[in-house]
N, C-alpha and C positions, 0 to 999 in steps of 0.2 A: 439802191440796194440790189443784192443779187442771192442767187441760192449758194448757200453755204454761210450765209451773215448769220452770226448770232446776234439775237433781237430779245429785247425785254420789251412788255407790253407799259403803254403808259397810262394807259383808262383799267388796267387790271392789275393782279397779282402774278406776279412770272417772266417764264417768256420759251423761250425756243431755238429754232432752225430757220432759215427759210429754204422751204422747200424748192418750192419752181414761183414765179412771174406771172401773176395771169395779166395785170394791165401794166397801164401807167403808174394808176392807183392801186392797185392790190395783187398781195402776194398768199399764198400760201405757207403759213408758221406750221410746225408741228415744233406740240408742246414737249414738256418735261413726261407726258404721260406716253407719248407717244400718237396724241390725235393731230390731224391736221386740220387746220382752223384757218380760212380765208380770212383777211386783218387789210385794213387800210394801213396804208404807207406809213401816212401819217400817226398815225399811231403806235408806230412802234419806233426806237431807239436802237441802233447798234450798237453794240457792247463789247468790248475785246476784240476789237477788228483782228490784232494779229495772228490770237488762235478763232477765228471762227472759221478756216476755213478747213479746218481737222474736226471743228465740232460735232459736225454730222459721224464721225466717225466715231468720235468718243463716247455719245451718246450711245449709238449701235451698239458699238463693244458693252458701255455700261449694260442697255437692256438685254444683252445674251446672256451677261453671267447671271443677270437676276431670275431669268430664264433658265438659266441651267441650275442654280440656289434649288429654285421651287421645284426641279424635278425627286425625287427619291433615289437615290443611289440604290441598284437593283442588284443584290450581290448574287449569283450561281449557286445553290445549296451543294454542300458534296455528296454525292452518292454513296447510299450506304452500302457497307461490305456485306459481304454471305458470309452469314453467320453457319456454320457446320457445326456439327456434334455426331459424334465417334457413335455408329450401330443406329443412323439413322434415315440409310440411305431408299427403304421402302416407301412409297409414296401415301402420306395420313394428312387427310388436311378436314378440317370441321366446318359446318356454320354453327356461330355463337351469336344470342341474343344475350344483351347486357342493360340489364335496367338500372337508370339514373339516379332510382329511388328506392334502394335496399329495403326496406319496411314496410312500403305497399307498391310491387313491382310496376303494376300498371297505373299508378298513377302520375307516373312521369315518364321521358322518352325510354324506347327501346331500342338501343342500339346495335346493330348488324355488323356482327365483322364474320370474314373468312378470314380462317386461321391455317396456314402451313405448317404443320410441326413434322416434318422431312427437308431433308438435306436436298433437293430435287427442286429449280425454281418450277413454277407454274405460272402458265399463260389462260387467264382464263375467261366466260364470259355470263354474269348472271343476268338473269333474267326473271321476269313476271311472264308468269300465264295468265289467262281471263281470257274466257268464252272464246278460247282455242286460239288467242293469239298469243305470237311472244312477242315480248315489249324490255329492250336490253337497256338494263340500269346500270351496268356497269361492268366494266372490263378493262385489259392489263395483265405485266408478268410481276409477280411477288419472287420475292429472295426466298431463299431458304429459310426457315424456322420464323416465320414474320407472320404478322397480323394485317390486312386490311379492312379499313373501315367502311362499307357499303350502303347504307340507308338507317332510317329509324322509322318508325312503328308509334303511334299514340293510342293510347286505349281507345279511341274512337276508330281505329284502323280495322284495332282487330277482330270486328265480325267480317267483315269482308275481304280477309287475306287473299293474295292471291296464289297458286301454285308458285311453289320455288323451284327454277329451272340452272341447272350449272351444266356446263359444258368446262371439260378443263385437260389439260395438257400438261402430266410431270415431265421433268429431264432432267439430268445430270449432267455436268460438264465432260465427265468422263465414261462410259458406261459399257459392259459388255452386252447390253441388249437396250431395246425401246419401247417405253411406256404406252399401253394402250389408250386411246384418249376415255375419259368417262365422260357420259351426260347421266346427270341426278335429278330427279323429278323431286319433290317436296312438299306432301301437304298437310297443314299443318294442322289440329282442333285448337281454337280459340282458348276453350280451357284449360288448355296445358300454360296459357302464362297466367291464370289468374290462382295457379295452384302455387303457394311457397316450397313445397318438395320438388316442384319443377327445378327450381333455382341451387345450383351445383357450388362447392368450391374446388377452383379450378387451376391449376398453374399457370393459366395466358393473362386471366384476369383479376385485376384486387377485389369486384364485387362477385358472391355470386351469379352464374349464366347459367342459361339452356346450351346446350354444345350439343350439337349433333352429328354424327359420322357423314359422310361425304363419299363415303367407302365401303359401306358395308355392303354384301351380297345383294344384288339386285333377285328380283321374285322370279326372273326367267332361269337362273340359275340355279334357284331353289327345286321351280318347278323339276329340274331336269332330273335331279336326286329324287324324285319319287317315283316308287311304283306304279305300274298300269292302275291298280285301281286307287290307288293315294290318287294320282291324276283326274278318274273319272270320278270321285268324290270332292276335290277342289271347283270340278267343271261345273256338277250340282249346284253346291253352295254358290257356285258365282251367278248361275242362272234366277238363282230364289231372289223375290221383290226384298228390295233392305229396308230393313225394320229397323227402328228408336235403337241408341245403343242403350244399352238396360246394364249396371251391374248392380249385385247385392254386395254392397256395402260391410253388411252384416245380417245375420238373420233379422232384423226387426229394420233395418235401414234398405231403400231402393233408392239409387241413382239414376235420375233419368236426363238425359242430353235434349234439351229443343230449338240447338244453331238446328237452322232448315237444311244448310248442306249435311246434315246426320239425318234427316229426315227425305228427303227427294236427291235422286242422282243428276235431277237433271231441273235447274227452276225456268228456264229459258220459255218467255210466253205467259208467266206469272207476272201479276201484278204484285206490289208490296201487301194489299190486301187478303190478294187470296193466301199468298204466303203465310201470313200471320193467318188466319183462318186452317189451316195447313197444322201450324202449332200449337190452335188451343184444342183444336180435335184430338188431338196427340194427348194434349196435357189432361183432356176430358176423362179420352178412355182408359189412360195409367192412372189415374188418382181414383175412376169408380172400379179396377181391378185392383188397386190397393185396400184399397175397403173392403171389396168382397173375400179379401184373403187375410186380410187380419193381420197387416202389418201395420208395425206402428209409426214408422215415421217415411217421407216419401223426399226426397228432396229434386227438384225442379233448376235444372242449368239454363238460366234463360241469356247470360251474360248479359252487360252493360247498353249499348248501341244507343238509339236516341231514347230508351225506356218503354217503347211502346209495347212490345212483348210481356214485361215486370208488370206493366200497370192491369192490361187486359184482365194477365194470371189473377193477382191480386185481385180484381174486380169482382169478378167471379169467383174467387174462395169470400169473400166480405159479402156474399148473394147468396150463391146457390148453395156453399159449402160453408154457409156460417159456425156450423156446428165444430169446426175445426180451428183448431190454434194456427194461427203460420206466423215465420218470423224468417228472418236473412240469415240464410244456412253460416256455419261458419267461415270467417273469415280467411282463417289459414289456408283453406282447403281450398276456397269458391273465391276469395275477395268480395267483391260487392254483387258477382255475377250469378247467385244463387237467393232458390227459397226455399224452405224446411216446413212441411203441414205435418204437424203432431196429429195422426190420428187417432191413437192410444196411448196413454199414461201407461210409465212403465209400472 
């Protein structure tokens, strides 16, 4: 026998090649599968001497196409056209939040696109802020009038947003002048997705979104449009400690916010602990000022997160403030992220 013999086994089922000679006695077969399998001599039978010695080759051939069967034919997508539309050539592009779940926003994903609705592509780069760094999630050039999809958001995200950072660059193919680049800073309160009036109908999207401008006047530019003392009255206010944001609802209704970034400018060096200690002092001293003024109902934005804020609250109106009704603010309004203490009957 030599290599190139086709061999069937006679102690097995099969057979093969033989590969190479290692003795007098034994050779090297490589099977139907393609292994090689050291085989006494004797034990094997040549078969079809005339073509065995193409075999080794037909074999190969066989295992390439099988090989090339099991790949996936990888077709090239065609690149899509720019889309143009007549009076649109100013440069407008949004971020839009699209939730999953039409009925109760946050309880299913929310998903993030940048939306260009200008004739102008854009090259552009988002990014996350946190604790002064940026962290780039995503970047690229969009077509004109196009939507990109960017990240998504779970209700467990959202107390801990991070600053939304964009950097972007419009052009046109043809243009008598050149687009200054914008960066947009973006920060967002939590309870604007648990609100349904948050959620818009919109021409980009079939479900209601949050859309927000990407373009609008920055504050430096605002600043500059004001008077000396418009200025030295902004400078004040920015100086004074930030306090709870508080609105009146209605005369008999208060709104009080207790995400901790509404409450401290700065947590860095806080433990989760003190933080929440941070919240029910907040929560302590608006609800015994609710009291002392004689409003009748208060409601408390604690949003969802892992519930430890909810329960504390709770804890303590079921204790110290038993005397009061409480219940889960509206749904429309708050979703699951609020509570409502009745402290007077109307």
């Amino acid at each position: 026998m030599k290599a190139g013999d086709k061999v069937r086994f006679l102690n097995a089922v099969g057979g093969g090649v033989i590969k190479s000679v290692i003795n007098k006695t034994m050779v090297n077969v490589e099977d139907y599968d393609g292994f090689e399998v050291p085989t006494l001599i004797s034990e094997l039978v040549v078969v079809d001497d005339s073509l065995s010695m193409n075999a080794e080759k037909r074999f190969a051939r066989i295992r390439a196409n099988e090989k090339k069967e099991e790949q996936p034919e990888i077709k090239e997508q065609p690149k899509a056209e720019p889309k143009y539309i007549a009076g649109k050539d100013s440069p407008d592009c949004y971020l839009a939040f699209v939730p999953q779940n039409e009925a109760n926003p946050v309880d299913g994903e929310l998903k993030v696109y940048l939306v260009n609705n200008s004739n102008n592509f854009v090259l552009y780069n988002y990014s996350h802020l946190k604790n002064k760094v940026y962290r780039s999630v995503e970047s690229g050039k969009m077509n004109p009038n196009s939507k990109r999809y960017l990240e998504s958001f779970t209700r467990m995200d959202l107390n801990e947003l991070p600053d939304f950072q964009f950097q972007l660059i419009f052009f046109l193919e043809e243009s008598p002048k050149l687009e200054s680049p914008v960066v947009k800073n973006l920060r967002l309160n939590p309870v604007k997705f648990y609100r349904q009036n948050s959620y818009e109908k919109t021409r980009y999207f079939a479900q209601n979104a949050i859309v927000i401008s990407l373009l609008e006047a920055d504050m430096e530019s605002e600043v500059a449009k004001l008077t000396e003392t418009e200025v030295a009255k902004v400078v004040l206010e920015k100086d004074e400690p930030k306090v709870v944001v508080k609105r009146t609802v209605s005369p008999d209704l208060v709104e009080i916010d207790l995400h901790i970034h509404e409450l401290l400018e700065d947590t860095r060096g806080l433990s989760n602990q003190e933080m929440l200690e941070v919240q029910l002092g907040r929560f302590r001293n608006e609800l015994e000022t609710a009291i002392a003024n004689g409003t009748k109902r208060i409601v408390f934005i604690h949003g969802i997160g892992n519930g430890t804020l909810k329960q504390e609250l709770r804890q303590e109106l079921s204790t110290k403030f038993k005397k009061y009704y409480f219940q889960d603010a509206s749904f429309k309004e708050y979703g699951y992220g609020a509570t409502m203490v009745i402290l007077k009957n109307a």
